[in-house]
C-alpha positions as CSV (number, residue, x, y, z in Angstrom):
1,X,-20.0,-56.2,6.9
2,X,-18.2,-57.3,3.9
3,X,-20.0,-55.4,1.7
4,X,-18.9,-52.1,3.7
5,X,-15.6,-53.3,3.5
6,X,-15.3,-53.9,0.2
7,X,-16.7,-49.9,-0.6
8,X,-14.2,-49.0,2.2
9,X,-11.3,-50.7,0.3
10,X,-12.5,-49.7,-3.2
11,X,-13.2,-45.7,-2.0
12,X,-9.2,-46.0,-0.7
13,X,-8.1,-47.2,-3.9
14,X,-9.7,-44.9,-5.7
15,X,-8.4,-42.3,-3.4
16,X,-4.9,-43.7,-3.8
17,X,-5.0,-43.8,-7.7
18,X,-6.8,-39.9,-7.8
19,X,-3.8,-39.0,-5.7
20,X,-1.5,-40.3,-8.2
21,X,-2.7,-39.3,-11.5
22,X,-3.1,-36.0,-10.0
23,X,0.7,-36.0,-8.8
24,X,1.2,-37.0,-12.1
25,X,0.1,-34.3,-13.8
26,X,1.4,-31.5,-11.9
27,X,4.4,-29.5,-14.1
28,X,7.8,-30.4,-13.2
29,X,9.2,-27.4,-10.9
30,X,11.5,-24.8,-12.9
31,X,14.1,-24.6,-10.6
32,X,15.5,-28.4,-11.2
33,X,16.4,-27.7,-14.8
34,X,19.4,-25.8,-13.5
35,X,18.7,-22.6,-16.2
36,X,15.5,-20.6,-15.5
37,X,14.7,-18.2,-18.9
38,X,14.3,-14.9,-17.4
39,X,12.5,-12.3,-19.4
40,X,13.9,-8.8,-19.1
41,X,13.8,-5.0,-20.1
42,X,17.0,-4.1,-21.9
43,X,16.7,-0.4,-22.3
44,X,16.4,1.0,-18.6
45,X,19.6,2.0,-17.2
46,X,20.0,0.9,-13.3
47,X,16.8,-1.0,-13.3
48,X,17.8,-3.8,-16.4
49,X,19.3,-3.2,-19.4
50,X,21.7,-4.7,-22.1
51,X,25.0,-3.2,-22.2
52,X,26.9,-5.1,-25.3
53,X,26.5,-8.6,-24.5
54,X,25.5,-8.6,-21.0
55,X,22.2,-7.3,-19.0
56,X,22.8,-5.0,-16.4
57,X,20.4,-3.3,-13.1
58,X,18.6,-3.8,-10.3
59,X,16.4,-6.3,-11.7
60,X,18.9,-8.7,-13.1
61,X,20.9,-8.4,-9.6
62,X,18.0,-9.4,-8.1
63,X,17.4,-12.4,-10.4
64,X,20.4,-13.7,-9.9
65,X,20.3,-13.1,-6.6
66,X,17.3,-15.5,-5.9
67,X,17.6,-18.1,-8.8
68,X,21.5,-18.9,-6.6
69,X,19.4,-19.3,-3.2
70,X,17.3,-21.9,-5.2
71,X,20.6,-24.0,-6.8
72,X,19.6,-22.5,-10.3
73,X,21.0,-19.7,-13.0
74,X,19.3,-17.5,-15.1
75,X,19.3,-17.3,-19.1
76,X,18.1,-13.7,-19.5
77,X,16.2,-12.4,-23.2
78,X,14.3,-9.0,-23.9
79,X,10.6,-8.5,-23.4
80,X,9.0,-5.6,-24.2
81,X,6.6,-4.1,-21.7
82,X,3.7,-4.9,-24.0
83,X,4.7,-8.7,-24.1
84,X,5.4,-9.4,-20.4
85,X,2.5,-11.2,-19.2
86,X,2.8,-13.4,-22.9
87,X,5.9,-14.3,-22.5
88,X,4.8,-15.9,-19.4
89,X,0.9,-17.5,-20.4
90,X,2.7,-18.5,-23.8
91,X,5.9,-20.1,-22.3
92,X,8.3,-18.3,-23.8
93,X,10.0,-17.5,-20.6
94,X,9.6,-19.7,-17.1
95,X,10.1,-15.9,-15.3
96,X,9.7,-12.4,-15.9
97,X,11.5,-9.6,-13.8
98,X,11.3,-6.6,-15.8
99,X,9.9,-3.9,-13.9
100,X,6.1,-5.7,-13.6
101,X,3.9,-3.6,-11.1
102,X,1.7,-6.4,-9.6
103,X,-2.5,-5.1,-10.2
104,X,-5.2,-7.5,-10.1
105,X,-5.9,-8.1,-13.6
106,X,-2.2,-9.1,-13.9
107,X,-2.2,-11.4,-11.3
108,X,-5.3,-13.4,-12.7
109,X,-3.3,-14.8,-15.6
110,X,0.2,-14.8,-14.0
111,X,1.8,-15.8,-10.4
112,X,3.3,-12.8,-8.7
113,X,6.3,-12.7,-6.1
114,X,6.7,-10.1,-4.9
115,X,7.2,-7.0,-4.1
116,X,11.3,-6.9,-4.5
117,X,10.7,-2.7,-4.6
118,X,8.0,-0.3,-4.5
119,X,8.1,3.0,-6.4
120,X,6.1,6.3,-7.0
121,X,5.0,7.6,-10.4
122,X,7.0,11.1,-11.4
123,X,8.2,13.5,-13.5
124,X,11.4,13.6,-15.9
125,X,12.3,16.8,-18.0
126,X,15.7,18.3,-19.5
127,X,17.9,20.4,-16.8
128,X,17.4,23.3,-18.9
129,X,13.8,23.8,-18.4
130,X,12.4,25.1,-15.5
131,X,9.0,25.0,-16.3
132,X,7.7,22.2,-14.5
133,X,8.0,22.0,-10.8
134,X,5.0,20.6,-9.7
135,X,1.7,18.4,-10.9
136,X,-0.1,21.0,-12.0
137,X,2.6,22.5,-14.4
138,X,1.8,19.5,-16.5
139,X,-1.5,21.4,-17.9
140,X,-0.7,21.7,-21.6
141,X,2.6,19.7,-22.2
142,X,3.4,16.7,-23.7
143,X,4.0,13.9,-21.5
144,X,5.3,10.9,-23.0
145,X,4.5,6.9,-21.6
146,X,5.3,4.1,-23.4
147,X,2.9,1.4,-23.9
148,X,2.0,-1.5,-21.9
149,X,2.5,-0.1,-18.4
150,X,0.4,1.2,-15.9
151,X,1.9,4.5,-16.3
152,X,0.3,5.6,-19.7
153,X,-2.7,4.6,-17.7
154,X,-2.3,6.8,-14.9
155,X,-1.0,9.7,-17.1
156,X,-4.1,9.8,-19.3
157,X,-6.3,10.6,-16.0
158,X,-5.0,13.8,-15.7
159,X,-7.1,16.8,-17.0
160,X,-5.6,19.4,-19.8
161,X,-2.0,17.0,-19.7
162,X,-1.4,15.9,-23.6
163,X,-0.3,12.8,-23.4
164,X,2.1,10.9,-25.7
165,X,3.0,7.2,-26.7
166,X,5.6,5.6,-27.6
167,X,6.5,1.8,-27.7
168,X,9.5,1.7,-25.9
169,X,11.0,3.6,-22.8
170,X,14.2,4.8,-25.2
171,X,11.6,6.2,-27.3
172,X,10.1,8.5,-25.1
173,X,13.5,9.3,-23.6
174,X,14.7,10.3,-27.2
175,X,11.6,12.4,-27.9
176,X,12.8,14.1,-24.6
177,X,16.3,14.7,-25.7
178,X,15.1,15.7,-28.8
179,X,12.5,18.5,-27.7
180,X,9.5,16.4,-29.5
181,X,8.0,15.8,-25.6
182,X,7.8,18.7,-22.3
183,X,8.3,15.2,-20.2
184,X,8.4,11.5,-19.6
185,X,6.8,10.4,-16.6
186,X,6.5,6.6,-15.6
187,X,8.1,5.0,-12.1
188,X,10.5,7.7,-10.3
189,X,13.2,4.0,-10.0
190,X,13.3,4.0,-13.4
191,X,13.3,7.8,-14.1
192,X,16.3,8.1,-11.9
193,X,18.0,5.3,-13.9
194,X,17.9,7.0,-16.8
195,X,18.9,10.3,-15.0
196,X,22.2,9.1,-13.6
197,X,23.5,7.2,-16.8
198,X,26.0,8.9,-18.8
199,X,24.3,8.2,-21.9
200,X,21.4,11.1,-20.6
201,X,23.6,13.7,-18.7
202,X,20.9,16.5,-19.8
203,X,17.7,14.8,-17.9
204,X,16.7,15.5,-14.6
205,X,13.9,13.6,-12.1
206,X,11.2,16.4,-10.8
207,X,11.4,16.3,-7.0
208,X,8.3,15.8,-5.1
209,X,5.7,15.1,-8.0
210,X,4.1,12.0,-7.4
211,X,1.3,10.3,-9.6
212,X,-1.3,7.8,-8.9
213,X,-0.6,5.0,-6.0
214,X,2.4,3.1,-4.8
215,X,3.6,0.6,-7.3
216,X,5.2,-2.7,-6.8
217,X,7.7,-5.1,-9.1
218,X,6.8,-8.6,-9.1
219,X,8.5,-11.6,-10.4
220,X,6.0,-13.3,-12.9
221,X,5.7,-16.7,-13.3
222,X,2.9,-19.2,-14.6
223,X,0.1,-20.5,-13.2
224,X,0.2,-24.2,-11.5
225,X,3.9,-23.5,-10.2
226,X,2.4,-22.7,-6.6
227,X,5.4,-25.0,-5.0
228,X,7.8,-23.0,-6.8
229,X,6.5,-19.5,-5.9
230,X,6.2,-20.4,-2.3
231,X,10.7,-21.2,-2.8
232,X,10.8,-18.4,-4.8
233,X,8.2,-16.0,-2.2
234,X,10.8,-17.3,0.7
235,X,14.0,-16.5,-1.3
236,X,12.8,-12.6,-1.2
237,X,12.0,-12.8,2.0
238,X,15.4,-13.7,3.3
239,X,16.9,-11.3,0.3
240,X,14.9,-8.4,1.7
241,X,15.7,-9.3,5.0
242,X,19.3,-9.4,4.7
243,X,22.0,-6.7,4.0
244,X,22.0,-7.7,0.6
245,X,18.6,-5.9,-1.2
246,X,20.4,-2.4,0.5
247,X,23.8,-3.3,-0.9
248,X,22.5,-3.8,-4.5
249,X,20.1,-1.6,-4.9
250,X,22.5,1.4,-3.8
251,X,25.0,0.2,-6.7
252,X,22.6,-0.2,-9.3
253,X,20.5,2.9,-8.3
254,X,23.0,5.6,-6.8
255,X,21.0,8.5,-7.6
256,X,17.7,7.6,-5.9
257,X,19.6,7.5,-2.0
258,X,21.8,10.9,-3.2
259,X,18.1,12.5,-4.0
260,X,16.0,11.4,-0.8
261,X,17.1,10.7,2.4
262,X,14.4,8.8,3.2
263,X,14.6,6.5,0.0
264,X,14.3,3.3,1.8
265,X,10.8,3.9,3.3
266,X,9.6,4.9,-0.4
267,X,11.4,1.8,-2.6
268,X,12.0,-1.1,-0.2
269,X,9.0,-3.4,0.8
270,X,8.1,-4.9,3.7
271,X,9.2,-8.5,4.0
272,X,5.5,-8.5,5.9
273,X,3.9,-7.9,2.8
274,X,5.0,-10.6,0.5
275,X,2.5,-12.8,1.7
276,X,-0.4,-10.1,0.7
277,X,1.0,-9.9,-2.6
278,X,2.7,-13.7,-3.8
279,X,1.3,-16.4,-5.1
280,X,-2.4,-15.4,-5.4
281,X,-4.5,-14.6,-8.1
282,X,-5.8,-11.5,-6.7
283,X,-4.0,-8.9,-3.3
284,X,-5.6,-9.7,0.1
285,X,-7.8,-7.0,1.3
C-alpha cells in the first residue's frame, strides 16, 4: 500500500513539474508587448500601400482594426510578396496582412486567420483597348503576374496566354501603362485598387472574367501562438460581424461596390467560416 502510494505521489509530481516546464516554455503572447510588427504591401492602392510616410488600405484598416480589440497597436514595414511567409518563420515580423491568400502549403509553416475578404482572379487592361472582353481573348497576349502569389500560378495554366513576370505589382502595372504587357491579371480587390487611384486613371478592371478559385486574405502569424490566434480568430469574427468590415471596406475600395451590385456576396466571408480556415495547419474538408 505504501509502495503504490509512493508511485501515485511521484507520477503527480512528475505530472506537476511536466506541466510547468512545459508552461514554461511556451512564447510569450504578442499582443502584451503593446506594438505588434505588422508586415505589409506598400504598392497596392486601396488594399495597402505607403503614401509618404504613412500606409494606407483595406488591409491596414483592418489591422488596426483588430490589434485595438486586443489592447495593442501596430508598427507596420514593407514585405514583398515573395518574403511574406519569411518574414513570419524568420521573425522579422509577429504578423503579416498583406494580401496572403490562405492554400495549404502556406498554412503548414504559418498560422492563418482568416478569411477578412475573399476575391476572384481577373483581368486589368488600358481603357483604350477593347480587345479583351473575355477569358479566351487572352490567347496570344501578354499577361503580366508578379512573383510570389498564387496568381502567376494560376495564369501560367492557361493554354496559348504568354505570360509575364515581374517582381513587384508596380511593375507589372508600369509595363501596362507603358504598352510592354496586353494585361495584368492577379485578385479583382486589388485590380480595382489600382483602377480607381488617380495615379492610374487610364486602367480599367475586365468585367466578368474570372480565373481559377475563390481566394482568401489571411492574417499570418507563427506557429506555437495558438492562444493568440484563437483572440485574434474571435476579433474577426466580431469585425465581420459588425457594421464595421462594410464601412471600411466601401472607403478603401469604392470602385468594387460602384462595379457589382452584388459585391458583398463575392469579397466578404462568412464569419461561419473562420473556423475552417484559422489556426490550423491545413483547411477542414
Amino acid at each position: 500500500m505504501t509502495t503504490r502510494i509512493t508511485r501515485t505521489a511521484a507520477l503527480l509530481a512528475l505530472a506537476t513539474l511536466t506541466a510547468t516546464a512545459c508552461g514554461t516554455n511556451q512564447p510569450p503572447s504578442l499582443f502584451t508587448k503593446g506594438q505588434v510588427s505588422v508586415g505589409v504591401k506598400s504598392d497596392q492602392p486601396g488594399t495597402s500601400y505607403l503614401d509618404g510616410y504613412d500606409f494606407n488600405g483595406f488591409d491596414i484598416t483592418v489591422a488596426r482594426q483588430l490589434l485595438k480589440k486586443l489592447g495593442t497597436e501596430p508598427n507596420f514595414a514593407a514585405v514583398p510578396s515573395e518574403r511574406r511567409t519569411t518574414a513570419v518563420t524568420e521573425g522579422r515580423q509577429d504578423l503579416v496582412i498583406a494580401t496572403f491568400s490562405i492554400t495549404d502549403e502556406r498554412s503548414a509553416k504559418v498560422d492563418f486567420v482568416g478569411p477578412y475578404a475573399t476575391t476572384p482572379q481577373g483581368v486589368m487592361v488600358r481603357k483604350d483597348d477593347p480587345r479583351i472582353k473575355n477569358l479566351s481573348d487572352l490567347r496570344g497576349k501578354s499577361v503580366c503576374a508578379w512573383s510570389g502569389t498564387t496568381s502567376g500560378t494560376a495564369l501560367q495554366k492557361i493554354p496559348g496566354l504568354v505570360f509575364s513576370g515581374k517582381t513587384t505589382a508596380d511593375g507589372c502595372v508600369r509595363a501596362l501603362e507603358n504598352h510592354q504587357v496586353d494585361a495584368v491579371s492577379t485578385d479583382t480587390l486589388i485590380l480595382y485598387g489600382f483602377a480607381q487611384s488617380k495615379q492610374y486613371p487610364n486602367l480599367k478592371v475586365v468585367p466578368g472574367i474570372d480565373i481559377d478559385s475563390t481566394n482568401r486574405y489571411g492574417i499570418a502569424m507563427p506557429k506555437g501562438h495558438r492562444e493568440d490566434c484563437y483572440k485574434l480568430r474571435d476579433a474577426l469574427r466580431d469585425y465581420l460581424n459588425s457594421s464595421d468590415w462594410k464601412r471600411d471596406f466601401t472607403t478603401e475600395l469604392p470602385a468594387v461596390p460602384e462595379a457589382d451590385a452584388h459585391w458583398e456576396a463575392h469579397y466578404k466571408p462568412n464569419a461561419d467560416d473562420l473556423d475552417k480556415y484559422s489556426c490550423r495547419d491545413k483547411s477542414a474538408p
